[in-house]
mmCIF file of the N, C-alpha and C atoms, coordinates in Angstrom:
data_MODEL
# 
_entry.id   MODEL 
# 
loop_
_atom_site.group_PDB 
_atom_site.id 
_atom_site.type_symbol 
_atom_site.label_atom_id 
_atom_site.label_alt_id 
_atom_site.label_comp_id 
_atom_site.label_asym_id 
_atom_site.label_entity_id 
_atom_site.label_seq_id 
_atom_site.pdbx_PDB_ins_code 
_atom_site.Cartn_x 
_atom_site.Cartn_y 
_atom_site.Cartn_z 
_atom_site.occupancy 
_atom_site.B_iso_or_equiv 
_atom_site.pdbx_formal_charge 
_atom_site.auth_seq_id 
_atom_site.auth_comp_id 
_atom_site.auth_asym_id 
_atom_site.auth_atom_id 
_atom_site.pdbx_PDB_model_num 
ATOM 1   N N  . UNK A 1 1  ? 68.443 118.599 107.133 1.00 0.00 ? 1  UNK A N  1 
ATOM 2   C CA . UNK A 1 1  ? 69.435 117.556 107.105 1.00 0.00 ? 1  UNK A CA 1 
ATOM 3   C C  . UNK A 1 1  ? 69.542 117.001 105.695 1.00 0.00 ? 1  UNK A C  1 
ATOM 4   N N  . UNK A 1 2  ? 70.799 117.426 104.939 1.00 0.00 ? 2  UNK A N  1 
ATOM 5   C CA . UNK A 1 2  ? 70.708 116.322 103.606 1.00 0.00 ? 2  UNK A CA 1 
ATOM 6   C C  . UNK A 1 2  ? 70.591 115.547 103.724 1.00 0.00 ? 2  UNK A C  1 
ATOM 7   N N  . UNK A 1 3  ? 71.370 114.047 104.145 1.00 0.00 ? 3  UNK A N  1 
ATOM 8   C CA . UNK A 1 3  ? 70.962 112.828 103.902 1.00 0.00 ? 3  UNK A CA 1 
ATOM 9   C C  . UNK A 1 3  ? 69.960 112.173 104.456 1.00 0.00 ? 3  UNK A C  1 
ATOM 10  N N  . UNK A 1 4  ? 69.280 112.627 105.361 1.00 0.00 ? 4  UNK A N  1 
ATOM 11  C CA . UNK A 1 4  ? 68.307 112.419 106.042 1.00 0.00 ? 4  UNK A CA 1 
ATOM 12  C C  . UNK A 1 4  ? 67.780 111.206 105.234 1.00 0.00 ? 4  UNK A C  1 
ATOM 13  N N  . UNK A 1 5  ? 66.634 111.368 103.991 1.00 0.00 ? 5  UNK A N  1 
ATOM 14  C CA . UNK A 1 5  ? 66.389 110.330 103.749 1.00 0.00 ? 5  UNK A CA 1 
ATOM 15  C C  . UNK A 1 5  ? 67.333 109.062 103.051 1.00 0.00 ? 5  UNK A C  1 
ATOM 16  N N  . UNK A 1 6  ? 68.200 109.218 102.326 1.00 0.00 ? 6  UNK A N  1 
ATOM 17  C CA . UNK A 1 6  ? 69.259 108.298 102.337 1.00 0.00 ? 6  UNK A CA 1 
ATOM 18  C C  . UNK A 1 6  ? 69.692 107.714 103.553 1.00 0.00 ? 6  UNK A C  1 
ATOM 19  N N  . UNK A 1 7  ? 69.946 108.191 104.234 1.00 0.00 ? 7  UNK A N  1 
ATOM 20  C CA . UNK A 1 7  ? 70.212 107.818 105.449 1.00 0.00 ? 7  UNK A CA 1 
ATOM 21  C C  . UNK A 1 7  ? 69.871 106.749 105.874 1.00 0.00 ? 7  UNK A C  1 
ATOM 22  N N  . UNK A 1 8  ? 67.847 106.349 105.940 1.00 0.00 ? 8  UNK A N  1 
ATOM 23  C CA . UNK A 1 8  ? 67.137 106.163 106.077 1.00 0.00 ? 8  UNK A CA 1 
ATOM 24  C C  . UNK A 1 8  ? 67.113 104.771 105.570 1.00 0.00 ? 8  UNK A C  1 
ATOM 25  N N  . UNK A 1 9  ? 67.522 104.889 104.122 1.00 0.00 ? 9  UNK A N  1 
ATOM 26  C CA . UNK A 1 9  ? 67.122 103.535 102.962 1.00 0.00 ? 9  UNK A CA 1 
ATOM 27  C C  . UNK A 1 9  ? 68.284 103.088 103.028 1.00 0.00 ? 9  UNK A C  1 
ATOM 28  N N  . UNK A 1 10 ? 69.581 103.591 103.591 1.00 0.00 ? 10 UNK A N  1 
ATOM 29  C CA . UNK A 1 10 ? 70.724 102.819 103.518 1.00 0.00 ? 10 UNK A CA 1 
ATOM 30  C C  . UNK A 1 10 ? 71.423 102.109 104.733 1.00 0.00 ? 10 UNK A C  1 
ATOM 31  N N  . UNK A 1 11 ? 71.334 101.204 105.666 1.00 0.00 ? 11 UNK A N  1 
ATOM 32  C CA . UNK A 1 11 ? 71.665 100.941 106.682 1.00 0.00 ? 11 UNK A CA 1 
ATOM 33  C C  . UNK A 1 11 ? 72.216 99.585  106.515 1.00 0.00 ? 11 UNK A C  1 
ATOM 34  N N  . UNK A 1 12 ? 73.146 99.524  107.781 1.00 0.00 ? 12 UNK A N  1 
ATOM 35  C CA . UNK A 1 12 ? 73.805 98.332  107.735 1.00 0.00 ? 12 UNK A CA 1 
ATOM 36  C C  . UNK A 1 12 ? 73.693 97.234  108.146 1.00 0.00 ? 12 UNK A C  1 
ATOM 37  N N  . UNK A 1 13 ? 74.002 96.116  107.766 1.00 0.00 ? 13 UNK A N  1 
ATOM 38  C CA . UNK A 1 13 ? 73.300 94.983  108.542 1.00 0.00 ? 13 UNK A CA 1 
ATOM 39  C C  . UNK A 1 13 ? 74.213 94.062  109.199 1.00 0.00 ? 13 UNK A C  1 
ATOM 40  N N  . UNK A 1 14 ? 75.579 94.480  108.799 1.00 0.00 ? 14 UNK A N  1 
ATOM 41  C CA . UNK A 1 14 ? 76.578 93.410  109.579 1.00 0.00 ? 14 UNK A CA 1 
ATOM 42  C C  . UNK A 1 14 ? 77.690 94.387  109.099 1.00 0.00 ? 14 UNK A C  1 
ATOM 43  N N  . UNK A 1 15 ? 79.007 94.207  110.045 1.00 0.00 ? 15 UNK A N  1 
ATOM 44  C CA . UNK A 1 15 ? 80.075 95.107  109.951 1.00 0.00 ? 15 UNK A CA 1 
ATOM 45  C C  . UNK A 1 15 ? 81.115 94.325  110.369 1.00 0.00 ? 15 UNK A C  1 
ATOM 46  N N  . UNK A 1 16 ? 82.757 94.442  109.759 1.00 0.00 ? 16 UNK A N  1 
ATOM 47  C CA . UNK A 1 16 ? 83.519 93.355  110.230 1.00 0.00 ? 16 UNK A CA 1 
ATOM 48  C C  . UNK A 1 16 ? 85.125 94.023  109.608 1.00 0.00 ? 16 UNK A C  1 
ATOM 49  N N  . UNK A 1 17 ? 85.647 93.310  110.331 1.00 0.00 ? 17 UNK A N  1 
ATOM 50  C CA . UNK A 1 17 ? 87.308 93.997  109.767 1.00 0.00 ? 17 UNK A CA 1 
ATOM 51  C C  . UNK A 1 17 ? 87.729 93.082  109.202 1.00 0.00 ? 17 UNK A C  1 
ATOM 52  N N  . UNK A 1 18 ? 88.540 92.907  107.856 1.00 0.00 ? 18 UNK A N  1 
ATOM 53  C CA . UNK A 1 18 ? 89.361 91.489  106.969 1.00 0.00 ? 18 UNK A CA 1 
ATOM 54  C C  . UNK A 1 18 ? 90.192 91.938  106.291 1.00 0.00 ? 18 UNK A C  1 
ATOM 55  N N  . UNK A 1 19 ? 91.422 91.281  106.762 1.00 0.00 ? 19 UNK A N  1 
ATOM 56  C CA . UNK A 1 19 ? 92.296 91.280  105.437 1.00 0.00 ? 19 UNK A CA 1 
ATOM 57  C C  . UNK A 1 19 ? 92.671 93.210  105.036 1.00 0.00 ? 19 UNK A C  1 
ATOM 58  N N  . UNK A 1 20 ? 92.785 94.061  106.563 1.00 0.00 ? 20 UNK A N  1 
ATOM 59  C CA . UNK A 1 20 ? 93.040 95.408  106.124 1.00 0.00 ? 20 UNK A CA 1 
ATOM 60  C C  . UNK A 1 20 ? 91.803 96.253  105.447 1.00 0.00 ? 20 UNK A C  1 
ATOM 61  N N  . UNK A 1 21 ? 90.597 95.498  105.668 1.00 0.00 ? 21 UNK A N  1 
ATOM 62  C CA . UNK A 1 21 ? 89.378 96.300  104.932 1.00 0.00 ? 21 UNK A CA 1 
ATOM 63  C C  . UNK A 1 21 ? 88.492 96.440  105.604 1.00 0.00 ? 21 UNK A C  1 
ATOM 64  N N  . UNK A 1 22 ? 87.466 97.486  105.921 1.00 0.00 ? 22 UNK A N  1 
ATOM 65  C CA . UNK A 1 22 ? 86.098 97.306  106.658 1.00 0.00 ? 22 UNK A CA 1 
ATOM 66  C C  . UNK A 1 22 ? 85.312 97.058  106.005 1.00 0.00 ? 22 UNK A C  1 
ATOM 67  N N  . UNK A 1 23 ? 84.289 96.189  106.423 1.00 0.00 ? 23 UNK A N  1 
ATOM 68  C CA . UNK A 1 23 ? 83.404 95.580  105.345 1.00 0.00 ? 23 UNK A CA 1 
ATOM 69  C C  . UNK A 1 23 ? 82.092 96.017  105.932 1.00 0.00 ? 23 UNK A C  1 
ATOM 70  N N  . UNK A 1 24 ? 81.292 96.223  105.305 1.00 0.00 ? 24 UNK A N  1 
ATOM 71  C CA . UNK A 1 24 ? 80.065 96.579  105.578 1.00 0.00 ? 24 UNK A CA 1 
ATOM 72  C C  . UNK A 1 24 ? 79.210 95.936  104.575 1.00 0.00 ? 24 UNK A C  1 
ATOM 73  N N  . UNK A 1 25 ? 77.788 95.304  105.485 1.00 0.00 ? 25 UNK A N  1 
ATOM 74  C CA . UNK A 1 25 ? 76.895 94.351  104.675 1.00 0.00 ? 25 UNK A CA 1 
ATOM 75  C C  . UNK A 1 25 ? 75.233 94.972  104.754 1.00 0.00 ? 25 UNK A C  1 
ATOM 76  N N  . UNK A 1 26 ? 75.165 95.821  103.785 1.00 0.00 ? 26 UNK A N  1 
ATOM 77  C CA . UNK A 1 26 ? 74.229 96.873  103.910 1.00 0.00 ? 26 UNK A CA 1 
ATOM 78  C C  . UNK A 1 26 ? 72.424 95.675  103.594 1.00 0.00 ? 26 UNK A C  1 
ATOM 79  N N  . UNK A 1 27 ? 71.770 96.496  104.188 1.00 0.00 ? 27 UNK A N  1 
ATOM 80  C CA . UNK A 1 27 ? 70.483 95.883  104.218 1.00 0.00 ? 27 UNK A CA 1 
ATOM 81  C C  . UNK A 1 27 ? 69.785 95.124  103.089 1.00 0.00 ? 27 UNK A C  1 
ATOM 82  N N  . UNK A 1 28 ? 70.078 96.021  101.942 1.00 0.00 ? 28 UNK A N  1 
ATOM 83  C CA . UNK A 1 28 ? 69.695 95.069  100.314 1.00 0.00 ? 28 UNK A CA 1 
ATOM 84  C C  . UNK A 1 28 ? 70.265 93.806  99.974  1.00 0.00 ? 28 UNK A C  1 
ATOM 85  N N  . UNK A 1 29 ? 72.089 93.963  100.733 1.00 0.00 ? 29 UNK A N  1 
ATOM 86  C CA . UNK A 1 29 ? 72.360 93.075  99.914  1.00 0.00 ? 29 UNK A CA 1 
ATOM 87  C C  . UNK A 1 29 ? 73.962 93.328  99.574  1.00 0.00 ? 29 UNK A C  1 
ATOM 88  N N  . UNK A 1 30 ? 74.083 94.257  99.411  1.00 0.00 ? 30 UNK A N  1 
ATOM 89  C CA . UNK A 1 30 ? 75.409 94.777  98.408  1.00 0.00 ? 30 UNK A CA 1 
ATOM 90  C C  . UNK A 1 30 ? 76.422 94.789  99.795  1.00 0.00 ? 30 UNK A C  1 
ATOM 91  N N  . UNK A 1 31 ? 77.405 94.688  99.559  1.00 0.00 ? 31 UNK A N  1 
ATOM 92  C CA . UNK A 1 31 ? 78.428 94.584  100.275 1.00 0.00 ? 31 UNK A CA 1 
ATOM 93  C C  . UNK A 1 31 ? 79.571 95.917  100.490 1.00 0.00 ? 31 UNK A C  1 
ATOM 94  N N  . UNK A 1 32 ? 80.125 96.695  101.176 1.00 0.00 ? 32 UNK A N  1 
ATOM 95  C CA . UNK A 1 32 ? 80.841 97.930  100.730 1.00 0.00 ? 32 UNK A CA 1 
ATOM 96  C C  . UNK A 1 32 ? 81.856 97.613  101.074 1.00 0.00 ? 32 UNK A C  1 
ATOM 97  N N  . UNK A 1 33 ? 83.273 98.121  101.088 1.00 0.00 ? 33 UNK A N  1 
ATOM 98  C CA . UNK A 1 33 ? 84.657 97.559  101.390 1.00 0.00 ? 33 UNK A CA 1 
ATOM 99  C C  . UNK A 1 33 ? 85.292 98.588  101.291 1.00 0.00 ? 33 UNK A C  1 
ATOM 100 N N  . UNK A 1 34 ? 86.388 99.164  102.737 1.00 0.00 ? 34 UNK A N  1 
ATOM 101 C CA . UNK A 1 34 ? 87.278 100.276 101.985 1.00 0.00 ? 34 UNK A CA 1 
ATOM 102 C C  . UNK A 1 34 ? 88.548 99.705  103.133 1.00 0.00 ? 34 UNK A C  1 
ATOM 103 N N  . UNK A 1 35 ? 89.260 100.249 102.361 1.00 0.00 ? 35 UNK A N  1 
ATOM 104 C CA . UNK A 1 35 ? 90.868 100.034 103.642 1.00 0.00 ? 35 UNK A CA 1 
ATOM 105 C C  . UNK A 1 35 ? 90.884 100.533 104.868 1.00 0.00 ? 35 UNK A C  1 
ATOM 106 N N  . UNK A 1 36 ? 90.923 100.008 106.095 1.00 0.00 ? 36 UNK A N  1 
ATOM 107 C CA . UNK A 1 36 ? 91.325 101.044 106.900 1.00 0.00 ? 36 UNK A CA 1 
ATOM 108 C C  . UNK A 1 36 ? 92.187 102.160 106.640 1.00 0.00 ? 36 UNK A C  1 
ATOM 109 N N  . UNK A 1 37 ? 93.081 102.201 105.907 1.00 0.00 ? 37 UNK A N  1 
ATOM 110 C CA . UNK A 1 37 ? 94.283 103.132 105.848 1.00 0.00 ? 37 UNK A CA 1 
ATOM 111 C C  . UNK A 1 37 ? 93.746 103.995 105.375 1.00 0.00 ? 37 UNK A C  1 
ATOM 112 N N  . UNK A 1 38 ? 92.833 103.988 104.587 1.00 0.00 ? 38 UNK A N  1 
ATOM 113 C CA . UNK A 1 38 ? 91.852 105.766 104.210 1.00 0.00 ? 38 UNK A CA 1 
ATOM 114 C C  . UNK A 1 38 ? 91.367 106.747 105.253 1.00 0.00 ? 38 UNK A C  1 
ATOM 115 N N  . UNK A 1 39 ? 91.269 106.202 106.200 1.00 0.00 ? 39 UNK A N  1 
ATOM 116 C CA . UNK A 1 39 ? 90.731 107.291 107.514 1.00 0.00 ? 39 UNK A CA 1 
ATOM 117 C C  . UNK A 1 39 ? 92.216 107.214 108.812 1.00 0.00 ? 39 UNK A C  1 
ATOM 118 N N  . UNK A 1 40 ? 92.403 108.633 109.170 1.00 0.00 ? 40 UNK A N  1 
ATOM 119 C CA . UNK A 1 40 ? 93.729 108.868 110.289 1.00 0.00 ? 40 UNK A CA 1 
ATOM 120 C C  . UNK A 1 40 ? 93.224 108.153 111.206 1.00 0.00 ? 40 UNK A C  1 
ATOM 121 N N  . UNK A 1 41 ? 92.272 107.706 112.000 1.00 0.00 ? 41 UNK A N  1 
ATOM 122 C CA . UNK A 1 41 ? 92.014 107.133 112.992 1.00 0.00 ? 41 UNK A CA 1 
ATOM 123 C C  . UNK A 1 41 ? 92.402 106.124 112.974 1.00 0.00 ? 41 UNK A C  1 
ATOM 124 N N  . UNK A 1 42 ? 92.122 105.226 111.853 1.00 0.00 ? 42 UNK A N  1 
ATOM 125 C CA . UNK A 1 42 ? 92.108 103.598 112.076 1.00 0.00 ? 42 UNK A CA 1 
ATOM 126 C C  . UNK A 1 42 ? 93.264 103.367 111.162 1.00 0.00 ? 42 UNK A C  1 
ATOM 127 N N  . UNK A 1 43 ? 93.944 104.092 110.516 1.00 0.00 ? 43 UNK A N  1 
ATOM 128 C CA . UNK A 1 43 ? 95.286 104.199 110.132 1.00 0.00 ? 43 UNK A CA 1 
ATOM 129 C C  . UNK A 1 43 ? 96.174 103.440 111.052 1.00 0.00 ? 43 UNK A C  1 
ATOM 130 N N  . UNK A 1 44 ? 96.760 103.612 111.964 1.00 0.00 ? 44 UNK A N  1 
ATOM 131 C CA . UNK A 1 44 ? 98.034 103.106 113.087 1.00 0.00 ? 44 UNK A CA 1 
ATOM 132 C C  . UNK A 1 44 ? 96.764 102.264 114.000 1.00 0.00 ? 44 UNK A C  1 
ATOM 133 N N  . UNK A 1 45 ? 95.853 101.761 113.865 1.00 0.00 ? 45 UNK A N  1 
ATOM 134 C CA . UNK A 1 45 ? 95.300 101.143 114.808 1.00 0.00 ? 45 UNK A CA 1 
ATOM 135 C C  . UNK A 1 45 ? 95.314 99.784  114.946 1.00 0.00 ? 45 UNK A C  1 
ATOM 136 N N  . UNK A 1 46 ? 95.254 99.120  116.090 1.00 0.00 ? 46 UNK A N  1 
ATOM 137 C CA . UNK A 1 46 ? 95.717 97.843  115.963 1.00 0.00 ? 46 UNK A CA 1 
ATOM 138 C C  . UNK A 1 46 ? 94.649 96.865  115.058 1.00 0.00 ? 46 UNK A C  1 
ATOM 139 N N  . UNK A 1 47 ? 95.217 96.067  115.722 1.00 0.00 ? 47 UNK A N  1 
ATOM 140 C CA . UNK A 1 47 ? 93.770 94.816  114.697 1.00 0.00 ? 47 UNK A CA 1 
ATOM 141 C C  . UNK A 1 47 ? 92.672 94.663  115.472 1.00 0.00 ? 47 UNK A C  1 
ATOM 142 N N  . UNK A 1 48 ? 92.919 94.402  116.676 1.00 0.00 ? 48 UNK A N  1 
ATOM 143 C CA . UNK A 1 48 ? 91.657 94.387  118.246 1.00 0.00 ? 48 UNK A CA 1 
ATOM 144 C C  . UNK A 1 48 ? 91.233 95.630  117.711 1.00 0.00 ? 48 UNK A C  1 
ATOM 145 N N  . UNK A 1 49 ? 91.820 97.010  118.063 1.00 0.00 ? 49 UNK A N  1 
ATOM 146 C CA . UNK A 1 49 ? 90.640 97.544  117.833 1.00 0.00 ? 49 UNK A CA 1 
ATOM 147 C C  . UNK A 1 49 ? 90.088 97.597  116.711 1.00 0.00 ? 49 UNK A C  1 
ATOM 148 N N  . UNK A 1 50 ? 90.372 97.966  115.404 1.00 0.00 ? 50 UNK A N  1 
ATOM 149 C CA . UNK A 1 50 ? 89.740 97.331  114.493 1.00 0.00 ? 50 UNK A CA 1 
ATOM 150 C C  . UNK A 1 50 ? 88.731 96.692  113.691 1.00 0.00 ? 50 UNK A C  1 
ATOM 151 N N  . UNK A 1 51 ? 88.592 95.530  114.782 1.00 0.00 ? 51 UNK A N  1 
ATOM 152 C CA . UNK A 1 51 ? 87.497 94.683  114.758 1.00 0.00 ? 51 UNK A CA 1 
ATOM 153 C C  . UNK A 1 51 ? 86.207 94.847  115.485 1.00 0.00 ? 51 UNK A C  1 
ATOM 154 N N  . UNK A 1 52 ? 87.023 95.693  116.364 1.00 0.00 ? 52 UNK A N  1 
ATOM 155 C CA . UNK A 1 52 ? 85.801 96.634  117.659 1.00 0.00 ? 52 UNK A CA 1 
ATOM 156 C C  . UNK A 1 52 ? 85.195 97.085  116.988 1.00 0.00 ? 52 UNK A C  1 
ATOM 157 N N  . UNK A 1 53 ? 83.642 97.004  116.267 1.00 0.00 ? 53 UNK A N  1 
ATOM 158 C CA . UNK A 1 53 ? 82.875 97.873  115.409 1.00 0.00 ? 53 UNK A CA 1 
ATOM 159 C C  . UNK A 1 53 ? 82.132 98.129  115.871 1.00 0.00 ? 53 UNK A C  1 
ATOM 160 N N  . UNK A 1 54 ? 81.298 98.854  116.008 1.00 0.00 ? 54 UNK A N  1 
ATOM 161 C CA . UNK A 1 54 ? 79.699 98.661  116.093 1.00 0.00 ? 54 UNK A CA 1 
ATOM 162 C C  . UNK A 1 54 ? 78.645 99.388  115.369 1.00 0.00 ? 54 UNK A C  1 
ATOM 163 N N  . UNK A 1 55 ? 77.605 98.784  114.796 1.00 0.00 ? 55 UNK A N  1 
ATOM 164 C CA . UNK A 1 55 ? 76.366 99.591  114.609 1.00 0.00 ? 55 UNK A CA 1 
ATOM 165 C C  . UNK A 1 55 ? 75.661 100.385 114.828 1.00 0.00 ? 55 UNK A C  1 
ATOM 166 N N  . UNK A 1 56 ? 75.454 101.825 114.763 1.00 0.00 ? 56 UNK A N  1 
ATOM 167 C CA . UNK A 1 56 ? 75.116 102.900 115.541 1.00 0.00 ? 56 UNK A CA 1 
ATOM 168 C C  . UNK A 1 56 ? 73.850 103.572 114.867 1.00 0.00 ? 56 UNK A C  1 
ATOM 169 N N  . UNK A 1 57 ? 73.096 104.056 115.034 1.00 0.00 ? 57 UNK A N  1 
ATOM 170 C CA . UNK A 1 57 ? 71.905 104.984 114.888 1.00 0.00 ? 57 UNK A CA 1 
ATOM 171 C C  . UNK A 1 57 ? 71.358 104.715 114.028 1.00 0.00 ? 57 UNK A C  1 
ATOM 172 N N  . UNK A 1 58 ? 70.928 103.460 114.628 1.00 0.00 ? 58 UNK A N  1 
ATOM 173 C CA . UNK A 1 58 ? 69.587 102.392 113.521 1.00 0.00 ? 58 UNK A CA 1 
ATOM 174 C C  . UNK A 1 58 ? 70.385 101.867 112.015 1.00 0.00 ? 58 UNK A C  1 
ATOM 175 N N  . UNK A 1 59 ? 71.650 101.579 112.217 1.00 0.00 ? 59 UNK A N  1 
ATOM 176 C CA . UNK A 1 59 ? 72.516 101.038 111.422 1.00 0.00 ? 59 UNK A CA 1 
ATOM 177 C C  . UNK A 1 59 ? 72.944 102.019 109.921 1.00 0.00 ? 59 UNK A C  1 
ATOM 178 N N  . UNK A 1 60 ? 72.776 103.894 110.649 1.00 0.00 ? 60 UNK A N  1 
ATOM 179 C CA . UNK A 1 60 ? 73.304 104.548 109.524 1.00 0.00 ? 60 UNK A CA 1 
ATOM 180 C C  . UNK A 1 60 ? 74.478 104.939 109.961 1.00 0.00 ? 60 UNK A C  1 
ATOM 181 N N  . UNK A 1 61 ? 75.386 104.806 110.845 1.00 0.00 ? 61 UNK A N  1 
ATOM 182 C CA . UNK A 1 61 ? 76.529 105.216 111.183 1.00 0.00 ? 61 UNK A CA 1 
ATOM 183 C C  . UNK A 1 61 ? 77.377 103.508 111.573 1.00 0.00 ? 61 UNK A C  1 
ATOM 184 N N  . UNK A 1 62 ? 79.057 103.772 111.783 1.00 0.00 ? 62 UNK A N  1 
ATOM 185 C CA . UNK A 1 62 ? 79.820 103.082 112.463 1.00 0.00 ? 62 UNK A CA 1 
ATOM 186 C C  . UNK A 1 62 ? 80.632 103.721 113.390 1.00 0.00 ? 62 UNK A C  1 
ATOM 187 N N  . UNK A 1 63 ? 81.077 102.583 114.450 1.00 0.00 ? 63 UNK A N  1 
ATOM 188 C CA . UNK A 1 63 ? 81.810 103.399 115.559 1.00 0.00 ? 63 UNK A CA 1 
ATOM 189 C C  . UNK A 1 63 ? 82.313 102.457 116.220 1.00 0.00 ? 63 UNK A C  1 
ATOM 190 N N  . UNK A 1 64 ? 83.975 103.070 116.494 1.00 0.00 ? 64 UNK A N  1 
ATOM 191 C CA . UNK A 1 64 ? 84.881 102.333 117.115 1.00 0.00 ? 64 UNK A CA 1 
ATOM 192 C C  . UNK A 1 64 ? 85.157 102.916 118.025 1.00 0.00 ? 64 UNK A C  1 
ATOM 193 N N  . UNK A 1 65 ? 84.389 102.305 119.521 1.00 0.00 ? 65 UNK A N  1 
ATOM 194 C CA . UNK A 1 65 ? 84.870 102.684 120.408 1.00 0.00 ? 65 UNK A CA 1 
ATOM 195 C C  . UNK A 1 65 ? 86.345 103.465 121.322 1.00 0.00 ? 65 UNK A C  1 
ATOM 196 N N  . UNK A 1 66 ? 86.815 102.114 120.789 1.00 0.00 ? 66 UNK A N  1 
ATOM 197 C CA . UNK A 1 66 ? 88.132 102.424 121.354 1.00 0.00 ? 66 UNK A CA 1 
ATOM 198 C C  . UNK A 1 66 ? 89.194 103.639 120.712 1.00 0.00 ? 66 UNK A C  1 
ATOM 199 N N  . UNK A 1 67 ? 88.412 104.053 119.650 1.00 0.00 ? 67 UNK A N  1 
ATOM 200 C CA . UNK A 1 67 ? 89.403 104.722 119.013 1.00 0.00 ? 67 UNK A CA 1 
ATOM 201 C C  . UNK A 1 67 ? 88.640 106.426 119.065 1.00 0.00 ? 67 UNK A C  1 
ATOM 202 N N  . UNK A 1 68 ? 87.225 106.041 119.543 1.00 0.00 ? 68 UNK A N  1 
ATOM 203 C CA . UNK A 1 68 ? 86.545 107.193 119.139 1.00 0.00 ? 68 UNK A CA 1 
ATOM 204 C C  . UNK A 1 68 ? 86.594 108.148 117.615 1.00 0.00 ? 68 UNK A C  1 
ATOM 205 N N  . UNK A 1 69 ? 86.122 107.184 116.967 1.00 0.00 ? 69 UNK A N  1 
ATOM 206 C CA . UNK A 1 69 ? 85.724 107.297 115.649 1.00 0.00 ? 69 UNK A CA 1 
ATOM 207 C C  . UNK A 1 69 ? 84.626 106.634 115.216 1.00 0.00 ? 69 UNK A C  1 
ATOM 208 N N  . UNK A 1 70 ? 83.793 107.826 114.297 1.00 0.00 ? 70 UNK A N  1 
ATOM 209 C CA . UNK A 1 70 ? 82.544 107.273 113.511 1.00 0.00 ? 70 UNK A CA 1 
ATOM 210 C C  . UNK A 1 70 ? 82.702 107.706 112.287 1.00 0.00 ? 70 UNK A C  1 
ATOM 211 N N  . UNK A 1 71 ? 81.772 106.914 111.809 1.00 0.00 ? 71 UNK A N  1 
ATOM 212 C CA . UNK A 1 71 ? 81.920 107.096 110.377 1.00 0.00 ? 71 UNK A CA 1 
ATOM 213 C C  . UNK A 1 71 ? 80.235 107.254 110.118 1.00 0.00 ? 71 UNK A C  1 
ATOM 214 N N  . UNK A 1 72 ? 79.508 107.798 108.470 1.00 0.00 ? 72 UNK A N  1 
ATOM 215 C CA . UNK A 1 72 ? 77.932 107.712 108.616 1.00 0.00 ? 72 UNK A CA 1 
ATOM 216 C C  . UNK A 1 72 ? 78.147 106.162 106.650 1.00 0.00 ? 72 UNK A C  1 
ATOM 217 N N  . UNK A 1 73 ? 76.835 105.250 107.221 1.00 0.00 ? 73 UNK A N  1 
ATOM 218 C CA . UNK A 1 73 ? 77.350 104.718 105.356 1.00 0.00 ? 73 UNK A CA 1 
ATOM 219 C C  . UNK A 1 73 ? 76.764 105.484 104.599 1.00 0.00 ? 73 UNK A C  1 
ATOM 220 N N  . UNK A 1 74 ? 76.153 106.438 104.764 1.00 0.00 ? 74 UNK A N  1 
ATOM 221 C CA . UNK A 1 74 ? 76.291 107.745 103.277 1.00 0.00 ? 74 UNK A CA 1 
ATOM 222 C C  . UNK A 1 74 ? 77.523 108.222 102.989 1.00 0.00 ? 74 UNK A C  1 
ATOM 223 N N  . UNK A 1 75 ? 78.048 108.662 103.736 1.00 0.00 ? 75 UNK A N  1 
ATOM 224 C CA . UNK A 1 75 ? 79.650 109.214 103.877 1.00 0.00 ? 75 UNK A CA 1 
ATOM 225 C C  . UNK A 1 75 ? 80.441 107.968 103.000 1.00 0.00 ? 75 UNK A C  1 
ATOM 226 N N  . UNK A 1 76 ? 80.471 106.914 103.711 1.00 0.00 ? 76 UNK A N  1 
ATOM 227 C CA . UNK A 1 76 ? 81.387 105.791 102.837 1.00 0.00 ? 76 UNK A CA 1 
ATOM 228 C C  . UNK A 1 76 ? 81.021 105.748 101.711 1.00 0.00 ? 76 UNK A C  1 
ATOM 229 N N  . UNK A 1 77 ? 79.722 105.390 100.950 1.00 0.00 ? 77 UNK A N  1 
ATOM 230 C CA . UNK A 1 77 ? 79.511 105.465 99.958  1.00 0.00 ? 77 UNK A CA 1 
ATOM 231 C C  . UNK A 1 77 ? 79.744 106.414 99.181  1.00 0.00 ? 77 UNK A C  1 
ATOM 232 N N  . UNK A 1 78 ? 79.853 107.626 99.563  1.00 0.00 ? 78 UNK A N  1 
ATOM 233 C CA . UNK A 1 78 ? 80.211 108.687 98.842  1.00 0.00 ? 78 UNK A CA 1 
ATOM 234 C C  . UNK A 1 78 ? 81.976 109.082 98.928  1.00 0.00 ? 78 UNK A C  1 
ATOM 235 N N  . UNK A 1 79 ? 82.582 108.143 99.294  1.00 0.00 ? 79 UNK A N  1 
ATOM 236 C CA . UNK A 1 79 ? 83.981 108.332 99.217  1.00 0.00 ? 79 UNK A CA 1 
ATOM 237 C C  . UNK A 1 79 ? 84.365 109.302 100.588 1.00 0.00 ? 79 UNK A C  1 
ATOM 238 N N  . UNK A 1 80 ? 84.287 109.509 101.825 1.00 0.00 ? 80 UNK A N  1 
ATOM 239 C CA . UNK A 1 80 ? 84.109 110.498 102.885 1.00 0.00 ? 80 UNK A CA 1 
ATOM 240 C C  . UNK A 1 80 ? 84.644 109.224 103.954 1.00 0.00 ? 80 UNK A C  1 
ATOM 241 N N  . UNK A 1 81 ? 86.019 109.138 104.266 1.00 0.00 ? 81 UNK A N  1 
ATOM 242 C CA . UNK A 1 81 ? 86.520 108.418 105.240 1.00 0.00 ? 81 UNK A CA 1 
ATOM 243 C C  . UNK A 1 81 ? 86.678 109.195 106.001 1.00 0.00 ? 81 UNK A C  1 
ATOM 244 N N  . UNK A 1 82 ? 86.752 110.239 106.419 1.00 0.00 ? 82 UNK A N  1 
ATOM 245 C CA . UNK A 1 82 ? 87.016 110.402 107.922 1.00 0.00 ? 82 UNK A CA 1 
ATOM 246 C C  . UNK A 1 82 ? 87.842 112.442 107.312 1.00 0.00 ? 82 UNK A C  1 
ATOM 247 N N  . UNK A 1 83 ? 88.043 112.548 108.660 1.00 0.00 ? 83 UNK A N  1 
ATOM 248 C CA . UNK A 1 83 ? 88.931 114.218 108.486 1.00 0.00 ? 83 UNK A CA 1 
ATOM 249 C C  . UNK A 1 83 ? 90.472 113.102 108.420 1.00 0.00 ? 83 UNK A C  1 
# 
């Protein structure tokens, strides 16, 4: 598994939708931010879902239920929104 240990050291600690951006509040400290409009999923998606986030696999992934989409925060950080 590449990111395996990144994976590991990078997790999230709070997740939230604003202002057209997903925000992610990673464990150190640092804050990450990207548009929804970068990934087809959450592109046309409403604002409810949106906001539907959740924390997934010990806080190295995100996932919106309703839309059935995940994302990993190695991936975000590395510029990797979605297919």
């Amino acid at each position: 598994m590449k990111y395996m240990v990144a994976e590991l050291l990078v997790t999230a600690k709070k997740v939230w939708y604003e202002n057209g951006m997903v925000c992610i509040l990673i464990q150190d400290g640092r804050e990450i931010r990207f548009p929804s409009t970068l990934n087809k999923r959450l592109k046309n998606a409403s604002r409810s879902q949106l906001e539907n986030i959740e924390i997934i696999c010990g806080g190295t992934g995100l996932h919106w239920p309703e839309l059935d989409e995940d994302l990993s925060i190695v991936g975000i950080m590395e510029g990797r929104f979605g297919q």
